[in-house]
DOFI-40846 format. One record per residue (C-alpha): residue in three letters; residue number from 1; chain; x, y, z. Coordinates in steps of 0.2 Angstrom, whole numbers, always signed. Layout:
// DOFI-40846
+---------+-----+--------+-------+-------+-------+
: residuo : num : cadena :  east : north :    up :
+---------+-----+--------+-------+-------+-------+
:     ALA : NUM :      A :     X :     Y :     Z :
...
+---------+-----+--------+-------+-------+-------+
// end
This chain:
// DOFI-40846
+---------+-----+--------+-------+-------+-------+
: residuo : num : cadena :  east : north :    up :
+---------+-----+--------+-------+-------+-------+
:     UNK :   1 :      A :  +314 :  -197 :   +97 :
:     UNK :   2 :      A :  +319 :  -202 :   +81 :
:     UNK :   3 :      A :  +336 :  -202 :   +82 :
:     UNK :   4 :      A :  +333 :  -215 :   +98 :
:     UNK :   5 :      A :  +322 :  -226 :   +85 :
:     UNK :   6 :      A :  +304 :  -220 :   +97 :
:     UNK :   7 :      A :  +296 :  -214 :   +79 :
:     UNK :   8 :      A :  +280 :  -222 :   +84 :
:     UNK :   9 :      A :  +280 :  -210 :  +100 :
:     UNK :  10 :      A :  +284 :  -195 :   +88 :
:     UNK :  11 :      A :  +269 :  -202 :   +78 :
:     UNK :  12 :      A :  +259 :  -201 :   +91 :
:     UNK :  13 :      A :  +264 :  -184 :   +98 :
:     UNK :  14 :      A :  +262 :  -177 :   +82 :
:     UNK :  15 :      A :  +246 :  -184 :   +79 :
:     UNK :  16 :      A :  +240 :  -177 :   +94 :
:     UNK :  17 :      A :  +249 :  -160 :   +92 :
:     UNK :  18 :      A :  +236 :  -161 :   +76 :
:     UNK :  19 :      A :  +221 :  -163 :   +84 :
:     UNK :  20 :      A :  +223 :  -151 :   +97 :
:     UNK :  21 :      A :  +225 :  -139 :   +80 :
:     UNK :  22 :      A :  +211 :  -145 :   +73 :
:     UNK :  23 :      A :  +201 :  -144 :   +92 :
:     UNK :  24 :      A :  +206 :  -127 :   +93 :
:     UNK :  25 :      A :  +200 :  -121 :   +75 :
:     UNK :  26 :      A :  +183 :  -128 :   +76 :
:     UNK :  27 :      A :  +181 :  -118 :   +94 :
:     UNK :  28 :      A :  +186 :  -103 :   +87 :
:     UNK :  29 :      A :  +173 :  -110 :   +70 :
:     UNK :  30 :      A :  +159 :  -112 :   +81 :
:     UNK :  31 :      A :  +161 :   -96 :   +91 :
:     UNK :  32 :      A :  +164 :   -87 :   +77 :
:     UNK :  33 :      A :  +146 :   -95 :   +69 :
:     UNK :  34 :      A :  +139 :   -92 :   +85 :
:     UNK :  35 :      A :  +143 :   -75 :   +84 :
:     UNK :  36 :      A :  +139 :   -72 :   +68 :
:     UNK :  37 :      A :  +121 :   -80 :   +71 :
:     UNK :  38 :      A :  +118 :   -70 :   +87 :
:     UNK :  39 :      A :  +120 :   -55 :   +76 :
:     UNK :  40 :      A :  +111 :   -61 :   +61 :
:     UNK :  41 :      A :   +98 :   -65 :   +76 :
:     UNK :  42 :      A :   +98 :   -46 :   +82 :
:     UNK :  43 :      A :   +97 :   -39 :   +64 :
:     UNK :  44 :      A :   +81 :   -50 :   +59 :
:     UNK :  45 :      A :   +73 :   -43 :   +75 :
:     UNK :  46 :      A :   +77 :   -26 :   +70 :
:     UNK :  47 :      A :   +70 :   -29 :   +52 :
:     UNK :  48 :      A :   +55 :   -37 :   +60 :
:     UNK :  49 :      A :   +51 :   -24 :   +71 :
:     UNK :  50 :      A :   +53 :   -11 :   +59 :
:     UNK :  51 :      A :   +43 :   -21 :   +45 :
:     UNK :  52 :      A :   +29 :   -21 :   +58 :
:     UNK :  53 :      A :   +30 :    -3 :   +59 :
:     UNK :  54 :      A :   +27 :    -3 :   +43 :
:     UNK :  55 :      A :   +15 :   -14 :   +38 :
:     UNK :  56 :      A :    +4 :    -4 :   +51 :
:     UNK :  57 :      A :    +8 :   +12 :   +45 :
:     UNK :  58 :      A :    +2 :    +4 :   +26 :
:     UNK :  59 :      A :   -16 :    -3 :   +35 :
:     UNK :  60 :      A :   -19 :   +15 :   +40 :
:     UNK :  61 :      A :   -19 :   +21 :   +24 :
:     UNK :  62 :      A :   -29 :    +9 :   +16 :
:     UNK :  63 :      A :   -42 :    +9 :   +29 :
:     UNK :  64 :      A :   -42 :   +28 :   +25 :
:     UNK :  65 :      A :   -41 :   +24 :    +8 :
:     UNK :  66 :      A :   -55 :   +13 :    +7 :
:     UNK :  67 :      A :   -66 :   +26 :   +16 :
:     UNK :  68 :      A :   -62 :   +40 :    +5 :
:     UNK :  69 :      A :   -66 :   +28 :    -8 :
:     UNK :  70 :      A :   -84 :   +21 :    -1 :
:     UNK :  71 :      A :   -88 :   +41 :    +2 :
:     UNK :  72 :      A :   -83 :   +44 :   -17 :
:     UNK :  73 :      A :   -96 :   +30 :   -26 :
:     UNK :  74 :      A :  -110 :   +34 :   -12 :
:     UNK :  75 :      A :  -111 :   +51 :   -17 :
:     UNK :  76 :      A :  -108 :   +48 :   -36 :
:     UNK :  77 :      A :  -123 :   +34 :   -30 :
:     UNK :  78 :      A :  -135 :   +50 :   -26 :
:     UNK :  79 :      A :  -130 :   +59 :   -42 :
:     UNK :  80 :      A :  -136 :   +45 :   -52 :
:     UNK :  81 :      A :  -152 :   +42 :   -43 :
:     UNK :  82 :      A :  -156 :   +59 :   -47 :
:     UNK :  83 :      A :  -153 :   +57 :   -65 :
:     UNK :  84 :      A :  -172 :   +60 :   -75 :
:     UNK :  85 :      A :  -178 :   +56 :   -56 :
:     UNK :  86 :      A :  -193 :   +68 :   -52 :
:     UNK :  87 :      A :  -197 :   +61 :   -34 :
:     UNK :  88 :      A :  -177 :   +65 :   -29 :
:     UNK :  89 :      A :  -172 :   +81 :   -35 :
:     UNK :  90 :      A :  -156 :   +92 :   -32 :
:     UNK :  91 :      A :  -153 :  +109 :   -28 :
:     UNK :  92 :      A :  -138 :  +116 :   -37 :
:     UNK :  93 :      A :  -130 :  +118 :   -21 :
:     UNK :  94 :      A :  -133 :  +100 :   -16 :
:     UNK :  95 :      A :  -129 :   +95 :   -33 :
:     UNK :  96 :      A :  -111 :  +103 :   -32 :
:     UNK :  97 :      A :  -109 :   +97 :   -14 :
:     UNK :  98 :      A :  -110 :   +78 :   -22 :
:     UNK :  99 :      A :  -100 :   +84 :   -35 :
:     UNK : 100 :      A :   -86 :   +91 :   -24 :
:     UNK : 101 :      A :   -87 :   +77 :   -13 :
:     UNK : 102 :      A :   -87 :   +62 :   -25 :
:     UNK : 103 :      A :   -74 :   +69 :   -37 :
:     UNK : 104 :      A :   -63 :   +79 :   -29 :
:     UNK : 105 :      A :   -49 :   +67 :   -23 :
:     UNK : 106 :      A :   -40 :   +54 :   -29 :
:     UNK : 107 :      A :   -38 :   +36 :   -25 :
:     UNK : 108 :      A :   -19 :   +32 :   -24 :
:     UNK : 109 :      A :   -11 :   +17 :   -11 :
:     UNK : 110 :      A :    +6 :   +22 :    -8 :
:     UNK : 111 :      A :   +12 :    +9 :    +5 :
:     UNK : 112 :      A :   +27 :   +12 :   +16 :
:     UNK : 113 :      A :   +41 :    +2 :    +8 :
:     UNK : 114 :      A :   +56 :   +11 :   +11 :
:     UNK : 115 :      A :   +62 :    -3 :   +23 :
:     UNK : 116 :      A :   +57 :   -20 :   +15 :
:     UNK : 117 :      A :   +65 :   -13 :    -2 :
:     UNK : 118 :      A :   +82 :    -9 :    +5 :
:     UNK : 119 :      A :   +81 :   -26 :   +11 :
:     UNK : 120 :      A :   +77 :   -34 :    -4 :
:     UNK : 121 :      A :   +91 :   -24 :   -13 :
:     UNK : 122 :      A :  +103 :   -29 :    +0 :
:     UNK : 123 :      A :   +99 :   -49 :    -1 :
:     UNK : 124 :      A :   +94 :   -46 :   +21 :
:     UNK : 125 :      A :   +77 :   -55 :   +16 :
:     UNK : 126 :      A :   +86 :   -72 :   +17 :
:     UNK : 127 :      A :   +91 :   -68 :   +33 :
:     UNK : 128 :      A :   +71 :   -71 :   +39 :
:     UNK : 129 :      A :   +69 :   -89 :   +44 :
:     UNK : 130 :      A :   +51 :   -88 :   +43 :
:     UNK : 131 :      A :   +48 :   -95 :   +25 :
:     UNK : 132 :      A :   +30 :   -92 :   +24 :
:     UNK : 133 :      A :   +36 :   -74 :   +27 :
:     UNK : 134 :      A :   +49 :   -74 :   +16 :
:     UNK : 135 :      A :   +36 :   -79 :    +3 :
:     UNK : 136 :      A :   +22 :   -64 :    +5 :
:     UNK : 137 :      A :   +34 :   -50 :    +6 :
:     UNK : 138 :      A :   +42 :   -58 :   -10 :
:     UNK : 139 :      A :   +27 :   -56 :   -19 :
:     UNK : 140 :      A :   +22 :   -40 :   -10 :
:     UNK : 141 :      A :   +28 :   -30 :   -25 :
:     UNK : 142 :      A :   +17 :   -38 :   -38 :
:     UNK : 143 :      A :    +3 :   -36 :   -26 :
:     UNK : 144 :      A :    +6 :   -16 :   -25 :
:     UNK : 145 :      A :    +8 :   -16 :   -43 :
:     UNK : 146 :      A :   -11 :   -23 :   -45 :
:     UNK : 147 :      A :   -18 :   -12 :   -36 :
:     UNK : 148 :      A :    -9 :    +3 :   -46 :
:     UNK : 149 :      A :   -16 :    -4 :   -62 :
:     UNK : 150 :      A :   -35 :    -2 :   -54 :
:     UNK : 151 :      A :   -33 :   +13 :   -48 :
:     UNK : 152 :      A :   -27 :   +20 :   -65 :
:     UNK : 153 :      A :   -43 :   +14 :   -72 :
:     UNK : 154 :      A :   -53 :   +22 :   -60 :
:     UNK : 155 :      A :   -43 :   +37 :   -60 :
:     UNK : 156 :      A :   -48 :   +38 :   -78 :
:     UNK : 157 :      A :   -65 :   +33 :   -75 :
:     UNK : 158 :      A :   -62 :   +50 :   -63 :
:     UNK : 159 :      A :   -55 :   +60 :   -77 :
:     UNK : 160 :      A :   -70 :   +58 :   -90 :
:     UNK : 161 :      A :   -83 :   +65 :   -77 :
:     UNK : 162 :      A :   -71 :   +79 :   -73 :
:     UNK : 163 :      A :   -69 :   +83 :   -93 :
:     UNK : 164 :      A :   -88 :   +88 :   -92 :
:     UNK : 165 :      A :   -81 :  +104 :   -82 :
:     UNK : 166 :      A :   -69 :  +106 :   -92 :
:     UNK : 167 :      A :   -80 :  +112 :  -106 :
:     UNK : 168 :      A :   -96 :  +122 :  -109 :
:     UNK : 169 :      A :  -106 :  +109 :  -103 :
:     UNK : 170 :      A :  -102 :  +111 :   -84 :
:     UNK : 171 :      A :   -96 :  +125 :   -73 :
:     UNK : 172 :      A :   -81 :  +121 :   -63 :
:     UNK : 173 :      A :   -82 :  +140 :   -53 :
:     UNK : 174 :      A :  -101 :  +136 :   -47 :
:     UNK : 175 :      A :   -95 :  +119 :   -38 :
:     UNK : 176 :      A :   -82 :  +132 :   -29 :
:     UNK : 177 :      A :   -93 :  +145 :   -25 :
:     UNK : 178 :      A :  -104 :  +135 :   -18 :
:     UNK : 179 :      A :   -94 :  +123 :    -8 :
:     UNK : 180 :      A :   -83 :  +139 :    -3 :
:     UNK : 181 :      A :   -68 :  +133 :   -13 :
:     UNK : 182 :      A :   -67 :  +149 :   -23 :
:     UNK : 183 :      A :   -64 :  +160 :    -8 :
:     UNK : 184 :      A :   -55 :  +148 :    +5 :
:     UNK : 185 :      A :   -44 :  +139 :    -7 :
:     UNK : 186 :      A :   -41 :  +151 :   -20 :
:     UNK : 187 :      A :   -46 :  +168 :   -14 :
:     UNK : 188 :      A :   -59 :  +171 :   -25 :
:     UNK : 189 :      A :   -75 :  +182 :   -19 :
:     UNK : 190 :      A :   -93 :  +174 :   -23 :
:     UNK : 191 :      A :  -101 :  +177 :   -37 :
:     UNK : 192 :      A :  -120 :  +181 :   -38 :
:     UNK : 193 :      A :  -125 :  +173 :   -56 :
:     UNK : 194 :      A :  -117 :  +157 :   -57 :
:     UNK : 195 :      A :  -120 :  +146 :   -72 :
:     UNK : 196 :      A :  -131 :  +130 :   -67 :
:     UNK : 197 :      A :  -122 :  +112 :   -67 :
:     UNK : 198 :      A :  -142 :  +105 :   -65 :
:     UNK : 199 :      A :  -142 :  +101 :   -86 :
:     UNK : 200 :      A :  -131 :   +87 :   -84 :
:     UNK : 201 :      A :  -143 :   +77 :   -76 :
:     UNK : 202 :      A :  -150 :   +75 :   -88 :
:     UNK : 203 :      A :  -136 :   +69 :  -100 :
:     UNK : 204 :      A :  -135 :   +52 :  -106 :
:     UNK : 205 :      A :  -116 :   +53 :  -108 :
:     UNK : 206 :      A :  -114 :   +60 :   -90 :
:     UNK : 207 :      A :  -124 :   +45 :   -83 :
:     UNK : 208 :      A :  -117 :   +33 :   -91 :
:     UNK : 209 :      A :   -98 :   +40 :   -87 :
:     UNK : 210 :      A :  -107 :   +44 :   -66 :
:     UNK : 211 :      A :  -112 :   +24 :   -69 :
:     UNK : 212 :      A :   -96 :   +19 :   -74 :
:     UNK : 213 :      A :   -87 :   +28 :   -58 :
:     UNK : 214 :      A :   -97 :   +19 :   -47 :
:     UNK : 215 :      A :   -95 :    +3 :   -52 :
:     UNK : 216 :      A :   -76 :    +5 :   -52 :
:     UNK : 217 :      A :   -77 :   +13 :   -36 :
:     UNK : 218 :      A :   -85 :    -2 :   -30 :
:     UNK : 219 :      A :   -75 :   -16 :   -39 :
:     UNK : 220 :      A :   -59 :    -7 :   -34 :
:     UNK : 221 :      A :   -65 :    -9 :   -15 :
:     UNK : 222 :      A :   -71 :   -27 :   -15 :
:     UNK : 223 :      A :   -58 :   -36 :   -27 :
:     UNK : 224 :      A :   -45 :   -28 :   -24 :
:     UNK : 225 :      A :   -43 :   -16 :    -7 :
:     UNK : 226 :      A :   -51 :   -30 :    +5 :
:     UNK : 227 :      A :   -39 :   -44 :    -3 :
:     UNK : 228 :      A :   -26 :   -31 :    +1 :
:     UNK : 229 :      A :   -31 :   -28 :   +18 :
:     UNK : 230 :      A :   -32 :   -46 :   +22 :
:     UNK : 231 :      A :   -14 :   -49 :   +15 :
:     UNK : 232 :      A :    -8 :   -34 :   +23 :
:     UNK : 233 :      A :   -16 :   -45 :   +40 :
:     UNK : 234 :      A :    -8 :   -60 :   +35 :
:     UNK : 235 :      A :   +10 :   -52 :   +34 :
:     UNK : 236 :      A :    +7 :   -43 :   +52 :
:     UNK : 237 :      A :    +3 :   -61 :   +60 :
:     UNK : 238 :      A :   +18 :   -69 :   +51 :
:     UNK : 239 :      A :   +29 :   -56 :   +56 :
:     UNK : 240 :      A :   +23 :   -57 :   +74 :
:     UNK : 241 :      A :   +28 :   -77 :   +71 :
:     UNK : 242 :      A :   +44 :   -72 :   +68 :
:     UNK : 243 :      A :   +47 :   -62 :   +81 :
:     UNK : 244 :      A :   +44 :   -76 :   +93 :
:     UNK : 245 :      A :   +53 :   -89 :   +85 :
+---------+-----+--------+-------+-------+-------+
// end
């Protein structure tokens, strides 16, 4: 062509030569994205479902949680009424029945976390188009992290009860006999002539430490576990959001 003076015909073939080039490389662009976002797509869903199962799995233990916990301060509730109480007096197998069953297990919200941390350490959190989502299982964490900090506080509040039968002052082997601890748990026989727990009730420095396990108890169950349930809630309805969109 150019040799027969046609270069405006080369121009234009060349010209379209380039488009067609440029055409075919933003197909294979948007294939390639479209691809690419149908498996971003799948992943999320996977992740979702997955954080779902999860997040359930975490509402079961803290409805459990928070019924251990309601047990613990009712029956620490029925020592303390029984503290210089002449009307309501316990029996020392009553008394180490309470005992047992108010200070025997400890508060502790291990949420299941294995999934939403391996996707926070490998940056698939983005990957949720749901910002409000995105935004809750961010904070997550920090939320966990609070409720750790109160429950080390009532686990202390726990411990300085306990230390009473850790001394002279309390017999930890007559809360097992009685409760059938000794022989069940431990493989101990009964044993006849136990030493009497029923002297702490009538301790200032029990009642007060009894007192201050209650209201922890409680404290711990309406400012921080049902704020929890309700944000463990919020998270299922967002991810069922998701899931739709």
């Amino acid at each position: 062509m150019l040799t027969e003076n046609k270069f405006s015909k080369y121009l234009i073939y060349a010209i379209g030569e380039i488009v067609l080039v440029v055409i075919g490389i933003l197909i294979a662009l948007s294939i390639n994205n479209n691809n690419q976002n149908r498996i971003t797509k799948e992943k999320v869903q996977v992740y979702l479902m997955g954080l779902k199962g999860e997040f359930n799995a975490s509402k079961i233990k803290l409805k459990n949680l928070m019924e251990v916990n309601k047990l613990n301060y009712e029956g620490a509730k029925k020592i303390a009424q029984s503290i210089d109480n002449d009307t309501m007096t316990l029996t020392e197998q009553q008394f180490s029945e309470l005992l047992f069953n108010s200070f025997a297990f400890e508060i502790a919200f291990n949420p299941n976390n294995s999934l939403l941390n391996e996707m926070i350490s490998s940056g698939s959190l983005k990957d949720i188009p749901n910002s409000e989502l995105r935004i809750h299982l961010t904070s997550w964490e920090s939320v966990v992290e609070n409720i750790r900090q109160q429950e080390k506080g009532l686990r202390q509040e726990r411990e300085k009860v306990l230390d009473f039968f850790r001394t002279n002052e309390g017999s930890i082997r007559t809360i097992f006999d009685l409760t059938g601890v000794s022989n069940s748990e431990i493989g101990l026989p009964h044993r006849e002539n136990n030493s009497s727990n029923l002297n702490l009730l009538k301790s200032k420095e029990f009642e007060n430490n009894i007192l201050l396990f209650i209201l922890t108890s409680i404290n711990t169950e309406s400012v921080h576990y049902k704020p929890l349930m309700e944000e463990i809630d919020t998270i299922l309805k967002w991810i069922d959001v998701a899931i739709k969109e």
